[in-house]
MDTraj code that builds the backbone (N, CA, C; nanometers):
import mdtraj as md
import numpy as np

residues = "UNK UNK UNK UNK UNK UNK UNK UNK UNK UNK UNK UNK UNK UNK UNK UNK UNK UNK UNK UNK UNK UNK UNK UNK UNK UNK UNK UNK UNK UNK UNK UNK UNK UNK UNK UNK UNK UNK UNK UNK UNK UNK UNK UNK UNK UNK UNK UNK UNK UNK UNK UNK UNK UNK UNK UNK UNK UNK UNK UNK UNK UNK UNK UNK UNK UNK UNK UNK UNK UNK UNK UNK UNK UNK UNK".split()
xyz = np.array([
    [8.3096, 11.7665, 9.3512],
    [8.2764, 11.8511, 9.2389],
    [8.4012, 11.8731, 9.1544],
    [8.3761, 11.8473, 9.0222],
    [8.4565, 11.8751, 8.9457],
    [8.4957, 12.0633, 8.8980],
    [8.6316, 12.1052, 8.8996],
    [8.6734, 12.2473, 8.8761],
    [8.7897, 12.1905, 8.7112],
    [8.6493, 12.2633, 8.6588],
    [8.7249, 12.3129, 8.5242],
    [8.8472, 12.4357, 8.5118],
    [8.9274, 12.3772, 8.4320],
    [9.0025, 12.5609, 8.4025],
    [8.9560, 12.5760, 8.2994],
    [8.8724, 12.5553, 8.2400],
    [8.8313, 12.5733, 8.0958],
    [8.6929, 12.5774, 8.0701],
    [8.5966, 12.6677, 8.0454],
    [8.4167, 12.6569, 8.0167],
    [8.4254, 12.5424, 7.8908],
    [8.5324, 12.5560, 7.8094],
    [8.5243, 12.5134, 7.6899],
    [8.5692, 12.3509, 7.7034],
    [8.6671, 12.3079, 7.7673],
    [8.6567, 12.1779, 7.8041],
    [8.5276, 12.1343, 7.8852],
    [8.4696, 12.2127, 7.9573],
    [8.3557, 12.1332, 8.0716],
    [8.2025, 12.1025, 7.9108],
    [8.2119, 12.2293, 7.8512],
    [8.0761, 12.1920, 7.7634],
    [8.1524, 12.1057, 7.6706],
    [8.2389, 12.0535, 7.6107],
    [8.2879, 11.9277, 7.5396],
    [8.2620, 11.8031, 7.6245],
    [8.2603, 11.8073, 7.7632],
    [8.2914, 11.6873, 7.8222],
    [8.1073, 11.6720, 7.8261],
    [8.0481, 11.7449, 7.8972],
    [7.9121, 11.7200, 7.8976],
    [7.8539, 11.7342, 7.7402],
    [7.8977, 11.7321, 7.6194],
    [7.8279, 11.7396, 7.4997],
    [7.8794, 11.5310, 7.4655],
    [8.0599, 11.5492, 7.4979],
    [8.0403, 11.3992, 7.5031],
    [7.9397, 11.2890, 7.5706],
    [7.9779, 11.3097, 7.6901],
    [7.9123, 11.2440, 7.7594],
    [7.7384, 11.2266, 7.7430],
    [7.6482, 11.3226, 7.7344],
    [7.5453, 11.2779, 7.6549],
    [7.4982, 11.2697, 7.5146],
    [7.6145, 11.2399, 7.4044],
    [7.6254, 11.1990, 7.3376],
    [7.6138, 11.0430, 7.2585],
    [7.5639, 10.9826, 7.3748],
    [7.4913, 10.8220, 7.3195],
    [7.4991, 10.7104, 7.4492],
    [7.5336, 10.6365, 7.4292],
    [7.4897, 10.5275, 7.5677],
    [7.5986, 10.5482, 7.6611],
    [7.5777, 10.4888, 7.7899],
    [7.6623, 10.4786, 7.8517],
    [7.6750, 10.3463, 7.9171],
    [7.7846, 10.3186, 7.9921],
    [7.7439, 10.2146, 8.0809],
    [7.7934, 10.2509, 8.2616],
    [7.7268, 10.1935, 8.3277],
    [7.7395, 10.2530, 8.4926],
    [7.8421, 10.0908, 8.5126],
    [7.8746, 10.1324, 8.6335],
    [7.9425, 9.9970, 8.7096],
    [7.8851, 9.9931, 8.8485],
    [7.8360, 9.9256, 8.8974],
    [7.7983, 9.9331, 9.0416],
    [7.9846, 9.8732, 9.0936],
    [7.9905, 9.9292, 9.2290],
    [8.1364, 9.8783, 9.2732],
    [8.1115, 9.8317, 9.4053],
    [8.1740, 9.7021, 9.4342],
    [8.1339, 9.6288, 9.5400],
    [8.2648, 9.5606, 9.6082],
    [8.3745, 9.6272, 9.6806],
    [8.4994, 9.5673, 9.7117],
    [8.5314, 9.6571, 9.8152],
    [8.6167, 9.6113, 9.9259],
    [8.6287, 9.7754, 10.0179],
    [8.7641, 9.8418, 9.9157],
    [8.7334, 9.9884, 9.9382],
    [8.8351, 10.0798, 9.8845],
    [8.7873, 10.0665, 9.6892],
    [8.6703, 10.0457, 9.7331],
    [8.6604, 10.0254, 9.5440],
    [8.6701, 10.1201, 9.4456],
    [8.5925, 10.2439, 9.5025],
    [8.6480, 10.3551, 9.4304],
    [8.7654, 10.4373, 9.3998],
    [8.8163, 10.3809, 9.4908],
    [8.9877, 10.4346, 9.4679],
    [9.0822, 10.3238, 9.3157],
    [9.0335, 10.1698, 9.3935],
    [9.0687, 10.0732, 9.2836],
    [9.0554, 10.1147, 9.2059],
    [8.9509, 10.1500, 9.1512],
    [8.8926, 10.1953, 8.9774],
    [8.9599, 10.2715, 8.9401],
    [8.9620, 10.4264, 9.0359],
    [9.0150, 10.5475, 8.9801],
    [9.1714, 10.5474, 8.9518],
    [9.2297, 10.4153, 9.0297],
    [9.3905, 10.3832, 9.0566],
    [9.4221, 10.3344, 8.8975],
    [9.2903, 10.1983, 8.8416],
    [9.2805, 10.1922, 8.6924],
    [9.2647, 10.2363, 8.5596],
    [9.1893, 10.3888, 8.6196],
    [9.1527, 10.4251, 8.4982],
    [9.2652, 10.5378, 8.4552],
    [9.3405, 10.5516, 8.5652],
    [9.4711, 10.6910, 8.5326],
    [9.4084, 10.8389, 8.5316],
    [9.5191, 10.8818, 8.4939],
    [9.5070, 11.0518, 8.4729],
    [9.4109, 11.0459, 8.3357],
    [9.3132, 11.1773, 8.3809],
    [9.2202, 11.1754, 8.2498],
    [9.2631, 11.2357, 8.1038],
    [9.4074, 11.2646, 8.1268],
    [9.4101, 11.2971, 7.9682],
    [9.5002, 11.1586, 7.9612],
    [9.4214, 11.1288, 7.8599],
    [9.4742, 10.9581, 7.8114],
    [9.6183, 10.9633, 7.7713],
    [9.6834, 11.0635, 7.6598],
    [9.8654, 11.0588, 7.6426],
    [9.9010, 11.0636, 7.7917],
    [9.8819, 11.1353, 7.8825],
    [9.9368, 11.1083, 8.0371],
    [9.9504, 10.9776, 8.0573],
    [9.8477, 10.8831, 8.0657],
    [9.8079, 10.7793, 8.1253],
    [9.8730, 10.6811, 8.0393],
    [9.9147, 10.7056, 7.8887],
    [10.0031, 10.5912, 7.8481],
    [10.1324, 10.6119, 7.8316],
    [10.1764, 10.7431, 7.9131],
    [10.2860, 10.7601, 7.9113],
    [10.3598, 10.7113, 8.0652],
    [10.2518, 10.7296, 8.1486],
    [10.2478, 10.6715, 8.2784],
    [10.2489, 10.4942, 8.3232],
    [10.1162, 10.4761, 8.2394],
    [10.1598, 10.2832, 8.1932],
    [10.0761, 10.2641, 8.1171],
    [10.1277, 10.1729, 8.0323],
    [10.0109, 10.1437, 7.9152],
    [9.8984, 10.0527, 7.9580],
    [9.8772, 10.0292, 7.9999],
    [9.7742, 9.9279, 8.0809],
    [9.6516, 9.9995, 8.1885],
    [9.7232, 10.1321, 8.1961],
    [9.5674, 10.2275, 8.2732],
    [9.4884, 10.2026, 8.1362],
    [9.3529, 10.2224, 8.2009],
    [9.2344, 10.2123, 8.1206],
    [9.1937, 10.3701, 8.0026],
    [9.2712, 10.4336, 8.0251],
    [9.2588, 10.5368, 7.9780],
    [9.3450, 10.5754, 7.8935],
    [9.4720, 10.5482, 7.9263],
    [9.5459, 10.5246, 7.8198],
    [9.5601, 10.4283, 7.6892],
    [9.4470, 10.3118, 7.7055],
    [9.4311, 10.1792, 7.6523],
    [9.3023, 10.2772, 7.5770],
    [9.1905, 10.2856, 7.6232],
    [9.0862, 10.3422, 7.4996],
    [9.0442, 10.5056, 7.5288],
    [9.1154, 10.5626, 7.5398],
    [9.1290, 10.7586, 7.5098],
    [9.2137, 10.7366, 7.4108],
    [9.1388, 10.8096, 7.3746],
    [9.2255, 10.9349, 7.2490],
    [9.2680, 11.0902, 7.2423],
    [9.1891, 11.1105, 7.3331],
    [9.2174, 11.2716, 7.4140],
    [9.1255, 11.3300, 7.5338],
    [9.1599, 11.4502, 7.6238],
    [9.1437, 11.4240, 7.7420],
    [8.9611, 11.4180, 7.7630],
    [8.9170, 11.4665, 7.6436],
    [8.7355, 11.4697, 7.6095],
    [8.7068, 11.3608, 7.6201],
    [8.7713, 11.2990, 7.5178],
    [8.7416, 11.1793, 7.4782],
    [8.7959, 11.0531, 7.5295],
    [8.8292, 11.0874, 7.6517],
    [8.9083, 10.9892, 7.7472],
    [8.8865, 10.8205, 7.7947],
    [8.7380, 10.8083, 7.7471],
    [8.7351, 10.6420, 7.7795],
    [8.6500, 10.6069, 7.8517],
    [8.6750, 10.6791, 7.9568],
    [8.6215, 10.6506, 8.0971],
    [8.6240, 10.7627, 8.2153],
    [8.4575, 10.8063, 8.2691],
    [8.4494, 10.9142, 8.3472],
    [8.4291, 10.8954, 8.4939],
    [8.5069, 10.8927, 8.5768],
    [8.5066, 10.8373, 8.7046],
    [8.5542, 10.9504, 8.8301],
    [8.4831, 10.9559, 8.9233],
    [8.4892, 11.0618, 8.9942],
    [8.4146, 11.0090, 9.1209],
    [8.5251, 11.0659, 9.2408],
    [8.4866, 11.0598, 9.3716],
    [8.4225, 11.1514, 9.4852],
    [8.3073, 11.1579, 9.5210],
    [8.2307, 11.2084, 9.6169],
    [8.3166, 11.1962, 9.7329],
    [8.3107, 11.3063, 9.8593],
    [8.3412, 11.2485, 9.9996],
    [8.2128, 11.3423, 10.0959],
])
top = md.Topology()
chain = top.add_chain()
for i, resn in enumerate(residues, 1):
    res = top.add_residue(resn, chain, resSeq=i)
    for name in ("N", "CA", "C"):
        top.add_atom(name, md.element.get_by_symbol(name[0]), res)
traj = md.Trajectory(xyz[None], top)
């Protein structure tokens, strides 16, 4: 479960997010969900291209709403 510090970031992220299509990934590799999440970086995208330019988040975010890519791990 995701913990907001912010009401006001969580209803931006869910106003983005169903805000038009999406696409799913099915993941099929052992440790795959970590792979991904290892790719996509920290979710505020300036982090992530300050970290490496080549995370996925830093490559198409523009800010931490609008980050690119929403990826999150269950245990």
């Amino acid at each position: 479960m995701i913990f907001y510090q912010s009401e006001v970031l969580y209803k931006e992220d869910i106003s983005h997010m169903t805000s038009g299509m999406s696409l799913i990934l099915a993941l099929y590799r052992e440790n795959a969900v970590k792979k991904l999440l290892d790719l996509l970086g920290p979710e505020d995208s300036k982090q992530a291209k300050q970290l490496d330019p080549f995370l996925w988040r830093g490559m198409y975010g523009t800010s931490i709403t609008h980050n690119g890519f929403y990826g999150e791990y269950y245990i």
